[in-house]
PyMOL Python script that loads the backbone (N, CA, C, O; Angstrom):
from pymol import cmd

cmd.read_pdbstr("""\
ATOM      1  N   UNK A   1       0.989 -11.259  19.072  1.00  0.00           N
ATOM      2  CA  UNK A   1       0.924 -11.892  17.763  1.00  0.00           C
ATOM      3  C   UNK A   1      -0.539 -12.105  17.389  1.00  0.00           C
ATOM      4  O   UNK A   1      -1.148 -12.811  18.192  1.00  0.00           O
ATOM      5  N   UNK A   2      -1.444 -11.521  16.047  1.00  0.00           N
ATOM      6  CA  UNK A   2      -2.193 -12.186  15.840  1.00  0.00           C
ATOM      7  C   UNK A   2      -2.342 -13.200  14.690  1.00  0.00           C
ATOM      8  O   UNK A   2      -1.694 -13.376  13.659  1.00  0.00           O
ATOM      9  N   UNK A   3      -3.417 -13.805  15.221  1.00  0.00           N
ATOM     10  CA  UNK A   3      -3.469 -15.133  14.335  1.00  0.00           C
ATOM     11  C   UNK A   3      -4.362 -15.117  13.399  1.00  0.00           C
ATOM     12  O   UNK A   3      -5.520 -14.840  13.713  1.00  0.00           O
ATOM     13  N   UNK A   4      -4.060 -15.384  12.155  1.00  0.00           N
ATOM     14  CA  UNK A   4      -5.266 -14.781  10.487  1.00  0.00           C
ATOM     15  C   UNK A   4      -5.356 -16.571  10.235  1.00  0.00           C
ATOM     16  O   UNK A   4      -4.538 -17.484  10.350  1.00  0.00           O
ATOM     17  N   UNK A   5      -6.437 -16.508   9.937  1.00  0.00           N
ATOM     18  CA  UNK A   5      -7.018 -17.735   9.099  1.00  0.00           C
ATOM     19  C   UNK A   5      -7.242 -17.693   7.778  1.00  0.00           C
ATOM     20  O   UNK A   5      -7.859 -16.696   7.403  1.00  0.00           O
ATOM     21  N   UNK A   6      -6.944 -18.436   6.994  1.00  0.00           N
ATOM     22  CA  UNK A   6      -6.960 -18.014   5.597  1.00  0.00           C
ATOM     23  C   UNK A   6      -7.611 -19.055   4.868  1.00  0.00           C
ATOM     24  O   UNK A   6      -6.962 -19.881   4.227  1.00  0.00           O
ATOM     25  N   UNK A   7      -9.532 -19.066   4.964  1.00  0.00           N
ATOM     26  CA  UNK A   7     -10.194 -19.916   4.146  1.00  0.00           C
ATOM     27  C   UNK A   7     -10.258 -20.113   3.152  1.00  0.00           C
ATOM     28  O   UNK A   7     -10.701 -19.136   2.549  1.00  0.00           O
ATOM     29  N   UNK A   8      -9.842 -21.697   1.960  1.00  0.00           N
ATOM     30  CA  UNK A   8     -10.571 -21.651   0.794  1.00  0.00           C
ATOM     31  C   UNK A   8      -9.930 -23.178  -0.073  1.00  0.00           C
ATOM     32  O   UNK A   8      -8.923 -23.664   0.442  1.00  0.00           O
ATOM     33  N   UNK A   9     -10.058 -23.338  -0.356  1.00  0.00           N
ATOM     34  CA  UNK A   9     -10.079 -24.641  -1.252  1.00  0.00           C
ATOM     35  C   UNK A   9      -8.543 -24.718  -1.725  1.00  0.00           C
ATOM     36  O   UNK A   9      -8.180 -25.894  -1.671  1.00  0.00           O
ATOM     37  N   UNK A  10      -7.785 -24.088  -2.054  1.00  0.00           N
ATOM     38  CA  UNK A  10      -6.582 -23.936  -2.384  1.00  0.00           C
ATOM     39  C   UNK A  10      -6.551 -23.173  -3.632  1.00  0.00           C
ATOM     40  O   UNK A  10      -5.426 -22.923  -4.065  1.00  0.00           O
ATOM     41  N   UNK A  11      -7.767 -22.667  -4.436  1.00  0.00           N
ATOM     42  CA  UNK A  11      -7.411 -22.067  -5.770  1.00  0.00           C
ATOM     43  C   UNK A  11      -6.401 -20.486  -5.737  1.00  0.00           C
ATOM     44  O   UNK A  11      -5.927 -19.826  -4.812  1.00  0.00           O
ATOM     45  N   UNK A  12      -6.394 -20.385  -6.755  1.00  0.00           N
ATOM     46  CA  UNK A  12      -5.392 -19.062  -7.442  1.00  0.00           C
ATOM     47  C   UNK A  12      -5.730 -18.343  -6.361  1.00  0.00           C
ATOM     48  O   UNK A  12      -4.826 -18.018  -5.591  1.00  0.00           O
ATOM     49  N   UNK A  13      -7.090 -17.952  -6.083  1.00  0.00           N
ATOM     50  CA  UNK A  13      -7.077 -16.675  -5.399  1.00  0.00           C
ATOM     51  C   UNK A  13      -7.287 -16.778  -3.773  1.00  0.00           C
ATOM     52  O   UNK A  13      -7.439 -15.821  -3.014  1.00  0.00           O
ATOM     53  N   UNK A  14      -7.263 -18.031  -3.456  1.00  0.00           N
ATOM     54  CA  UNK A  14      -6.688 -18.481  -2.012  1.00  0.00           C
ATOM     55  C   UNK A  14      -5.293 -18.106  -1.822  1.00  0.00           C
ATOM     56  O   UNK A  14      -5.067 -17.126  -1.113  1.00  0.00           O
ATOM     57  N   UNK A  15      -4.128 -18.871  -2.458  1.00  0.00           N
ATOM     58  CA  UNK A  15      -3.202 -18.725  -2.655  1.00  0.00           C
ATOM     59  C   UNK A  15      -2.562 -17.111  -2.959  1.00  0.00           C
ATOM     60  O   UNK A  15      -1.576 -16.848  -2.271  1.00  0.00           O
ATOM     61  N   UNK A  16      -2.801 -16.546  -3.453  1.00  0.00           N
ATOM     62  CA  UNK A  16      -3.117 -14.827  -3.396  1.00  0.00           C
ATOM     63  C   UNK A  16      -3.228 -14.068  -2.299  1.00  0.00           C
ATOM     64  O   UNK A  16      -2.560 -13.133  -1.856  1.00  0.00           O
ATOM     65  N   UNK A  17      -4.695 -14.931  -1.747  1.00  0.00           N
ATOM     66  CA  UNK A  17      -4.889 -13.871  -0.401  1.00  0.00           C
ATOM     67  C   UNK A  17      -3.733 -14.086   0.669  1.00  0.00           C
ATOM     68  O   UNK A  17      -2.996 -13.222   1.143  1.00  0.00           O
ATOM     69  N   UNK A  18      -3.751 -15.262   0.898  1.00  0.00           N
ATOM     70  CA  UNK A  18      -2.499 -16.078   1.851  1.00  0.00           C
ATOM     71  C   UNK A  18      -1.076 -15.320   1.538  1.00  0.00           C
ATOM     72  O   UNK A  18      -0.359 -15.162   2.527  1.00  0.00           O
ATOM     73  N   UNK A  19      -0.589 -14.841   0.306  1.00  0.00           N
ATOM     74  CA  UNK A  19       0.481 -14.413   0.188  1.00  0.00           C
ATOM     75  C   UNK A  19       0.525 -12.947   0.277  1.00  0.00           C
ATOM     76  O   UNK A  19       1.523 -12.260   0.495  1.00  0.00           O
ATOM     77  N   UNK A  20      -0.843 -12.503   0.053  1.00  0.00           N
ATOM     78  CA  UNK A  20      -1.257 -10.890   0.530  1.00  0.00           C
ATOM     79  C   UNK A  20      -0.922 -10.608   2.219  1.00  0.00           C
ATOM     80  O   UNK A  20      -0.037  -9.865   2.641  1.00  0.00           O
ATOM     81  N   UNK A  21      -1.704 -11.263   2.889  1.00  0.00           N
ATOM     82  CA  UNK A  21      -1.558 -11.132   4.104  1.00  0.00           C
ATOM     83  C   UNK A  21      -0.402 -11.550   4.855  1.00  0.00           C
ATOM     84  O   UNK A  21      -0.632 -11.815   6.035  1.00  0.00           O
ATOM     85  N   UNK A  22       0.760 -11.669   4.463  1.00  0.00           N
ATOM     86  CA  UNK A  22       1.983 -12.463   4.907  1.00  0.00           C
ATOM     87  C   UNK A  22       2.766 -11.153   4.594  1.00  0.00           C
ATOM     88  O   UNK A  22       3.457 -10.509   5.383  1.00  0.00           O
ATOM     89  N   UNK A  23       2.481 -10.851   3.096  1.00  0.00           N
ATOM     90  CA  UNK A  23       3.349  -9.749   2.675  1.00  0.00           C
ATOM     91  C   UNK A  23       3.051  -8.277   3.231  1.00  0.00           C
ATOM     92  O   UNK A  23       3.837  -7.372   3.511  1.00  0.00           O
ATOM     93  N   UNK A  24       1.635  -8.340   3.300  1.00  0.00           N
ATOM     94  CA  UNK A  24       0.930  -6.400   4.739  1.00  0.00           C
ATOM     95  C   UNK A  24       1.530  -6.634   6.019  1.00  0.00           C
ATOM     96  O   UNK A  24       2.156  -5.703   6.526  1.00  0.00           O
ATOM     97  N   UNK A  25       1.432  -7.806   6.666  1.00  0.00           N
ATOM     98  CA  UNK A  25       2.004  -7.902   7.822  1.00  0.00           C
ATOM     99  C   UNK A  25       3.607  -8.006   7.607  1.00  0.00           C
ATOM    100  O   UNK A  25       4.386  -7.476   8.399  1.00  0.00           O
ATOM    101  N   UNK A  26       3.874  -8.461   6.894  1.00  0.00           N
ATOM    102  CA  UNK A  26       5.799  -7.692   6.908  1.00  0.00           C
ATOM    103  C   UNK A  26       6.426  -6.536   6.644  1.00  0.00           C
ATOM    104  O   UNK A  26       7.528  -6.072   6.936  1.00  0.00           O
ATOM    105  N   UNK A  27       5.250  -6.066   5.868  1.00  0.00           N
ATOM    106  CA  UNK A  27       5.622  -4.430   5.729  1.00  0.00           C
ATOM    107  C   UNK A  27       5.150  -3.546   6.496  1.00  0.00           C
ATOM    108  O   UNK A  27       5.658  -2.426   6.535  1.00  0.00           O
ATOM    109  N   UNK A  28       4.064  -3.895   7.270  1.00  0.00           N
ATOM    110  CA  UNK A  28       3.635  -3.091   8.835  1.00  0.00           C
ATOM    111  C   UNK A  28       4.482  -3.765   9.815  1.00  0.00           C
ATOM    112  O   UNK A  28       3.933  -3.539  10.894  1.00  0.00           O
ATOM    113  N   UNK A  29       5.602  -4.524  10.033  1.00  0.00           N
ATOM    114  CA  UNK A  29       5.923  -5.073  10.889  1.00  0.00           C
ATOM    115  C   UNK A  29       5.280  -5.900  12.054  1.00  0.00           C
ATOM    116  O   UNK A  29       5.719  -6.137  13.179  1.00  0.00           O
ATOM    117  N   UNK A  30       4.214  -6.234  11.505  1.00  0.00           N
ATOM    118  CA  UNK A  30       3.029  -6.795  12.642  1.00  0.00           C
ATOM    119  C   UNK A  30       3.445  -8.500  12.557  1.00  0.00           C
ATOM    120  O   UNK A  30       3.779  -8.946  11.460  1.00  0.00           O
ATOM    121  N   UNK A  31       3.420  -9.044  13.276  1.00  0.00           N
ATOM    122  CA  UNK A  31       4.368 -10.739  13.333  1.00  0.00           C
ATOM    123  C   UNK A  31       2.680 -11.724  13.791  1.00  0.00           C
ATOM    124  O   UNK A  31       1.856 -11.662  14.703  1.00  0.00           O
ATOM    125  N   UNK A  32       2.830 -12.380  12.807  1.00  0.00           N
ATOM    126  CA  UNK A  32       1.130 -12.709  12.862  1.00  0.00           C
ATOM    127  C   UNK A  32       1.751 -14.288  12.851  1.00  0.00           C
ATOM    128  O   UNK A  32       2.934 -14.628  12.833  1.00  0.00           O
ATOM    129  N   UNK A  33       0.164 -15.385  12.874  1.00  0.00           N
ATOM    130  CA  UNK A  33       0.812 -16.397  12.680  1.00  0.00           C
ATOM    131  C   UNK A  33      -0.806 -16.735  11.564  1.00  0.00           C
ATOM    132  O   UNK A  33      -1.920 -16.215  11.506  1.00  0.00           O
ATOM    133  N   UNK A  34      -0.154 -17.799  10.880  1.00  0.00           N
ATOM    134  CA  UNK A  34      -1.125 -17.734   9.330  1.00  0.00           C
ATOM    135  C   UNK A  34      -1.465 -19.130   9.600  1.00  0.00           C
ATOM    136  O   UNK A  34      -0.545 -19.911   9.843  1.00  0.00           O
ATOM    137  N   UNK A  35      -2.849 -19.595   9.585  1.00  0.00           N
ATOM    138  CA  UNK A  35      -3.237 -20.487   9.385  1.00  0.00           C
ATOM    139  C   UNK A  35      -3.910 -20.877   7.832  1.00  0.00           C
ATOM    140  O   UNK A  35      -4.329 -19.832   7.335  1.00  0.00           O
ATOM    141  N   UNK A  36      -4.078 -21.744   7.163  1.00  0.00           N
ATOM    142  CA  UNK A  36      -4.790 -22.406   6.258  1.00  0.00           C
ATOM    143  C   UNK A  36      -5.803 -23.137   6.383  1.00  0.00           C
ATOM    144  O   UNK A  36      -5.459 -24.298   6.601  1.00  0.00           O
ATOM    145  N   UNK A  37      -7.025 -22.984   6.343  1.00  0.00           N
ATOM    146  CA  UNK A  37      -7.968 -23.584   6.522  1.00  0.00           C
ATOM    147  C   UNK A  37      -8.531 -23.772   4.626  1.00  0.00           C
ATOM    148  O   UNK A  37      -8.668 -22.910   3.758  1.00  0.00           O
ATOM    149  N   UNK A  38      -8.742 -25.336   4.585  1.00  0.00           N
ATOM    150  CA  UNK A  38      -8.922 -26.192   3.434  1.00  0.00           C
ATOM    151  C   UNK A  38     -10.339 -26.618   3.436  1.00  0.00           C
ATOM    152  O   UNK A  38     -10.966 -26.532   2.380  1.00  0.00           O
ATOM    153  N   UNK A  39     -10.811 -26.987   4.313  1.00  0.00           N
ATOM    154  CA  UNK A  39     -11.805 -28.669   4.676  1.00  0.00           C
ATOM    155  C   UNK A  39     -12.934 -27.691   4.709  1.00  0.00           C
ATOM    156  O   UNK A  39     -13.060 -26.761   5.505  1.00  0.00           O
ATOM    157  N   UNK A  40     -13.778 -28.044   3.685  1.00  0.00           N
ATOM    158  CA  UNK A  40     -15.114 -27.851   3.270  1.00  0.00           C
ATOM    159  C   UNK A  40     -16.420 -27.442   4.727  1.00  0.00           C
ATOM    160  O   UNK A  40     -17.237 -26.546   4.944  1.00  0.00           O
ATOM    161  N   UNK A  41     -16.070 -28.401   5.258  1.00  0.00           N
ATOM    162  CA  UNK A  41     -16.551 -28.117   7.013  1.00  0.00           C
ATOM    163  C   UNK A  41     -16.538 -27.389   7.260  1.00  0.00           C
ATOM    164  O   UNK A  41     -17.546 -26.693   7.380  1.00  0.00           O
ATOM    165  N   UNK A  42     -14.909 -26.887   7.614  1.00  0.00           N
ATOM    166  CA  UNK A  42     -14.420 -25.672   8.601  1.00  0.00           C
ATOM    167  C   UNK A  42     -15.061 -24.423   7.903  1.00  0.00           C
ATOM    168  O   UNK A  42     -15.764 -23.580   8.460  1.00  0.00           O
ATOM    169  N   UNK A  43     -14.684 -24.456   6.548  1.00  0.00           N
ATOM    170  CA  UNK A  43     -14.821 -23.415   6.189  1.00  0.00           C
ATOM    171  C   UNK A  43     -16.695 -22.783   6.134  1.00  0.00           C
ATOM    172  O   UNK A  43     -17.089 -21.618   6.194  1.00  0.00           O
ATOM    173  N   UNK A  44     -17.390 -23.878   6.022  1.00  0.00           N
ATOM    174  CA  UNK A  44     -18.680 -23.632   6.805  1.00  0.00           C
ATOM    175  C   UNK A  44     -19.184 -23.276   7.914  1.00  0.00           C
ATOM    176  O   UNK A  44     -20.105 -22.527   8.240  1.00  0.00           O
ATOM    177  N   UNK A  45     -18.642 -23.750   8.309  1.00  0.00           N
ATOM    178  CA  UNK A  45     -18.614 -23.746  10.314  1.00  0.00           C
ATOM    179  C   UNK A  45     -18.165 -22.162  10.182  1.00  0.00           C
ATOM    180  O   UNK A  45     -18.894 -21.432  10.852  1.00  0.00           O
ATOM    181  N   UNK A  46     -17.303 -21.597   9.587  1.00  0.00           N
ATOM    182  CA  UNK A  46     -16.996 -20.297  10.046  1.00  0.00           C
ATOM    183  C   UNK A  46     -17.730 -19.316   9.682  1.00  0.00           C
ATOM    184  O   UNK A  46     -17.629 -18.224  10.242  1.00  0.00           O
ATOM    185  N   UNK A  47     -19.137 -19.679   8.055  1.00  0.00           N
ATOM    186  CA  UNK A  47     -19.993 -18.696   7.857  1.00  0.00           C
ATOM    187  C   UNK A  47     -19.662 -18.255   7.026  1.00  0.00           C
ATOM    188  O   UNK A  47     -20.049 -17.134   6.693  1.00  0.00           O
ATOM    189  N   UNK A  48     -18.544 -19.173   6.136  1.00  0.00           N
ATOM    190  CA  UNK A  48     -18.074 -18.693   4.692  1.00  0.00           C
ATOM    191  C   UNK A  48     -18.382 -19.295   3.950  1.00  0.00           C
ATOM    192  O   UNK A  48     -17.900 -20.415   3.782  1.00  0.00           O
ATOM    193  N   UNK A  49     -19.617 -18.621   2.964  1.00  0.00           N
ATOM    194  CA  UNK A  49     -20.256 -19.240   1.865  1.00  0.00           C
ATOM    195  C   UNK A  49     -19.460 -18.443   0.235  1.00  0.00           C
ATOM    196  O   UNK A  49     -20.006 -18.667  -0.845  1.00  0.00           O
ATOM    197  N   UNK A  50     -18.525 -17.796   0.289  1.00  0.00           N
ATOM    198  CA  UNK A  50     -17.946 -17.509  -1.091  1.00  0.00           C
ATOM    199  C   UNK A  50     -16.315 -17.373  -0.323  1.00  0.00           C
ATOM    200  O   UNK A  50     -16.092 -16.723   0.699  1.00  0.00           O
ATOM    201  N   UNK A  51     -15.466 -18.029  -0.977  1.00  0.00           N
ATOM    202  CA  UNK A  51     -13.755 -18.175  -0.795  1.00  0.00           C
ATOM    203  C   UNK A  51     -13.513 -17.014  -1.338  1.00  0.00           C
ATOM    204  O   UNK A  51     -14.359 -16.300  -1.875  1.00  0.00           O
ATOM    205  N   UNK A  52     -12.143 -16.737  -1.201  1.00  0.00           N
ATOM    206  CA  UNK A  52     -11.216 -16.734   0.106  1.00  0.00           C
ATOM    207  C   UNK A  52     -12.004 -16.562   1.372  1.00  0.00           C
ATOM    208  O   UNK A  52     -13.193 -16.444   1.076  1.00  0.00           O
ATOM    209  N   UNK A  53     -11.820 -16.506   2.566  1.00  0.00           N
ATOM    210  CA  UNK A  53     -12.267 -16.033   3.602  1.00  0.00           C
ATOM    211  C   UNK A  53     -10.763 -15.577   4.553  1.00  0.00           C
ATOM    212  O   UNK A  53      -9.694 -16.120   4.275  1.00  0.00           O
ATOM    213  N   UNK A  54     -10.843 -14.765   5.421  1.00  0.00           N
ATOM    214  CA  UNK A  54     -10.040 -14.004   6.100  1.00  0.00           C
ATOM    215  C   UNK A  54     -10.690 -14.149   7.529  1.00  0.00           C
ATOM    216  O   UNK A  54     -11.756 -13.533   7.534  1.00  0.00           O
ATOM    217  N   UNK A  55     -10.417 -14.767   8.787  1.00  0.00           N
ATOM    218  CA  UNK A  55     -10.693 -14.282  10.129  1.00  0.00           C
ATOM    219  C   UNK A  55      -9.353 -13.471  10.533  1.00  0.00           C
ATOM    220  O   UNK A  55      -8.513 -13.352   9.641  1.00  0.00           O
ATOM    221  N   UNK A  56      -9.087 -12.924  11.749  1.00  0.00           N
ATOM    222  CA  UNK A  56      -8.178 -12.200  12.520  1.00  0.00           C
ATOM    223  C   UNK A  56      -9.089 -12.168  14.097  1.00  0.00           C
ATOM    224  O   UNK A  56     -10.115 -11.652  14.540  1.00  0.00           O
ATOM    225  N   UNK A  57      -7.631 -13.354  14.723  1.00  0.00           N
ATOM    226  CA  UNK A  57      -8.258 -13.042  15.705  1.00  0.00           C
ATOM    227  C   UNK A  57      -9.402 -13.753  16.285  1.00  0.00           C
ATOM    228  O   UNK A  57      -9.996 -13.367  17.291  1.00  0.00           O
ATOM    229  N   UNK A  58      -9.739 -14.993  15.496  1.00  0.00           N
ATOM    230  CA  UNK A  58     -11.572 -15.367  15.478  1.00  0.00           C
ATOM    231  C   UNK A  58     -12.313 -14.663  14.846  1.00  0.00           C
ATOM    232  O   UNK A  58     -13.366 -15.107  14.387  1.00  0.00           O
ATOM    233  N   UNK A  59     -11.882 -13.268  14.666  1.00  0.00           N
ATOM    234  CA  UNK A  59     -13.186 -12.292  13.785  1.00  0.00           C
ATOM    235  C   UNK A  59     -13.393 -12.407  12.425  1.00  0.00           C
ATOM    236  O   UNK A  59     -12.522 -11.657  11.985  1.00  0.00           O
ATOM    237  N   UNK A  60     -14.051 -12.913  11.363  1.00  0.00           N
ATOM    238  CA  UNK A  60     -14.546 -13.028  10.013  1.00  0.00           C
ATOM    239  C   UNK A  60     -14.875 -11.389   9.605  1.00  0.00           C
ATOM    240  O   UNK A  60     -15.820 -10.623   9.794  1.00  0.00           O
ATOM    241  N   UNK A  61     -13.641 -11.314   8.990  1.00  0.00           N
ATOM    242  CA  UNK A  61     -13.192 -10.014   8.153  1.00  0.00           C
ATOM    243  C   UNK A  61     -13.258  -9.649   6.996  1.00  0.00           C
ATOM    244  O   UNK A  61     -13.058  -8.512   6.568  1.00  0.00           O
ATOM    245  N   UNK A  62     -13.660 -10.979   6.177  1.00  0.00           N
ATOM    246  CA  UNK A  62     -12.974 -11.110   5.044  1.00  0.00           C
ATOM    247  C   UNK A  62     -14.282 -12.131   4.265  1.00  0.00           C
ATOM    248  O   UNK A  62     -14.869 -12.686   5.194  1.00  0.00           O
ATOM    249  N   UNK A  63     -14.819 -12.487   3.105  1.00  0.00           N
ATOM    250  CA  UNK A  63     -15.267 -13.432   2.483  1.00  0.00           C
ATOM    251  C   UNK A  63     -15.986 -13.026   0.904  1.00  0.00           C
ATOM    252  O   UNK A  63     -16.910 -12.330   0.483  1.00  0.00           O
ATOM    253  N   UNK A  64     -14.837 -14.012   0.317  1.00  0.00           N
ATOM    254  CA  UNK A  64     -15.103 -13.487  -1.696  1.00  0.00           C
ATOM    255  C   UNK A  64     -14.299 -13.036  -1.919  1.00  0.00           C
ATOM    256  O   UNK A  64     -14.157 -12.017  -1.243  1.00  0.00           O
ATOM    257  N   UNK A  65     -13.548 -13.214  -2.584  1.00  0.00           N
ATOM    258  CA  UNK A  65     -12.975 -12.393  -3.874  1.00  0.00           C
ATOM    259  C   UNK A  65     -11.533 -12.116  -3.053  1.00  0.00           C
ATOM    260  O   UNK A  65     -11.209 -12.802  -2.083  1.00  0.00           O
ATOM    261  N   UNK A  66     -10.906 -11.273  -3.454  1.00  0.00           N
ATOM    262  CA  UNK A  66      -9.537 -11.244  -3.140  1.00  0.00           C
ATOM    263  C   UNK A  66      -9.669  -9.710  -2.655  1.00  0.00           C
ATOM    264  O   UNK A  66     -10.191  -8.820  -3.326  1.00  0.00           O
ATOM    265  N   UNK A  67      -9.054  -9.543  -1.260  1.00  0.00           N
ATOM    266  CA  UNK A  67      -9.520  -8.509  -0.383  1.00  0.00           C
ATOM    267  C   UNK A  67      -8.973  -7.268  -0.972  1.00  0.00           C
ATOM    268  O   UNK A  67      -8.005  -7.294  -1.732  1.00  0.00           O
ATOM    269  N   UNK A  68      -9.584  -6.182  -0.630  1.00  0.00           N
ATOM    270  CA  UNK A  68      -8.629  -4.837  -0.670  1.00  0.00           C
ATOM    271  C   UNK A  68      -7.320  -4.835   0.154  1.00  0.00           C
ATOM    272  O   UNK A  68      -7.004  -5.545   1.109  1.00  0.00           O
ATOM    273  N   UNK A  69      -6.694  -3.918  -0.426  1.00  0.00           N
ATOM    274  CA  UNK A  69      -5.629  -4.145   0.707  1.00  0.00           C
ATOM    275  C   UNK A  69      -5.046  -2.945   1.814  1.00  0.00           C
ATOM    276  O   UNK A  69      -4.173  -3.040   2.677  1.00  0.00           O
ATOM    277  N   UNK A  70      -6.054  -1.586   1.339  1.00  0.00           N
ATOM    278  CA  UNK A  70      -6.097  -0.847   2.468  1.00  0.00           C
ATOM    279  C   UNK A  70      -6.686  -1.101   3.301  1.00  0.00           C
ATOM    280  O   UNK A  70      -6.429  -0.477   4.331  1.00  0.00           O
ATOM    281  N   UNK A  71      -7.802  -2.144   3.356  1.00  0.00           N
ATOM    282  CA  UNK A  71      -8.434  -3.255   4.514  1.00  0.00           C
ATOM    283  C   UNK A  71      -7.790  -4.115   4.861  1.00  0.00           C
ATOM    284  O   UNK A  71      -7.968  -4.542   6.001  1.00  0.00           O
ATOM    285  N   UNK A  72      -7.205  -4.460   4.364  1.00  0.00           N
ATOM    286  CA  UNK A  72      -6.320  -5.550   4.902  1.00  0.00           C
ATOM    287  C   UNK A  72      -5.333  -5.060   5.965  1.00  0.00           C
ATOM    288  O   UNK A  72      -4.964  -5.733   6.928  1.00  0.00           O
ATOM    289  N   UNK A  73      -4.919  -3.719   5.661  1.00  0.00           N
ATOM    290  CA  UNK A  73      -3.776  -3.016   6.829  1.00  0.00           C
ATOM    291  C   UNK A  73      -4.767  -3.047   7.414  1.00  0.00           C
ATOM    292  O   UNK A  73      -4.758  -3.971   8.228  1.00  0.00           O
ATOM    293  N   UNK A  74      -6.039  -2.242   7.414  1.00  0.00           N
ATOM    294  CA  UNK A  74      -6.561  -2.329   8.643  1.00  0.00           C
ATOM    295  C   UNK A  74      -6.967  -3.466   9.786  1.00  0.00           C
ATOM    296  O   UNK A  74      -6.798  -3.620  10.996  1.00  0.00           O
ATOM    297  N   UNK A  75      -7.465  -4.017   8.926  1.00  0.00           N
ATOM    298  CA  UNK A  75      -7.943  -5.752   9.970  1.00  0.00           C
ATOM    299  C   UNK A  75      -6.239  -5.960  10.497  1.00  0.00           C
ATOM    300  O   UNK A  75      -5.845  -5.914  11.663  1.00  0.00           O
ATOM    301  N   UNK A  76      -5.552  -6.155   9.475  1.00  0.00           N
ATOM    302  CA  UNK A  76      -4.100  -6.671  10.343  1.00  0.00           C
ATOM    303  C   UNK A  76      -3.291  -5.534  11.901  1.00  0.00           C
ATOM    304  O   UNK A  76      -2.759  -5.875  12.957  1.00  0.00           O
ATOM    305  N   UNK A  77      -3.621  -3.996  11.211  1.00  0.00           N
ATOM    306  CA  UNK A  77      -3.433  -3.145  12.155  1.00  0.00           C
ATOM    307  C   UNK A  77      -4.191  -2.605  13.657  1.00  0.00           C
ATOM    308  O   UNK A  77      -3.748  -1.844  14.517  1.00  0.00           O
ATOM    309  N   UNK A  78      -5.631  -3.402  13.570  1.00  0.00           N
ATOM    310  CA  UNK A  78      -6.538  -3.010  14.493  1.00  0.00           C
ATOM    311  C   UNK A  78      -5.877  -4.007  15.727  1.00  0.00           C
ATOM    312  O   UNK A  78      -6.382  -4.016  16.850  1.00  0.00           O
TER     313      UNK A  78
END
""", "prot")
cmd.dss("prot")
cmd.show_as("cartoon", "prot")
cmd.util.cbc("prot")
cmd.orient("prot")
């Protein structure tokens, strides 16, 4: 199982990415587990200076804007 972190304040396009990555991993069959990360801190601490942010894994994959999503199979498929 991997585990995706899904940084950002809660706006539109948090909420987006979070439902992006729920929906690639059900259609690759890959069984992930989704975290939400909110708190202004964390999301510093991880080296994300523009929201959404995406880790997999611990790895920072992802930060700004609302991801591609033939990247997104990939980070979820690697």
């Amino acid at each position: 199982m991997k585990t995706v972190k899904v940084y950002g304040p809660g706006c539109k396009r948090c909420e987006t990415t979070e439902s992006m990555v729920k929906d690639t991993a059900a259609t690759l069959g890959i069984e992930i587990s989704v975290e939400k990360i909110s708190d202004p801190r964390e999301i510093a601490m991880a080296g994300i200076m523009s929201t959404p942010g995406i880790s997999v894994d611990g790895k920072l994959v992802h930060a700004g804007g609302l991801p591609d999503a033939a990247k997104l199979k990939d980070w979820l498929s690697a």
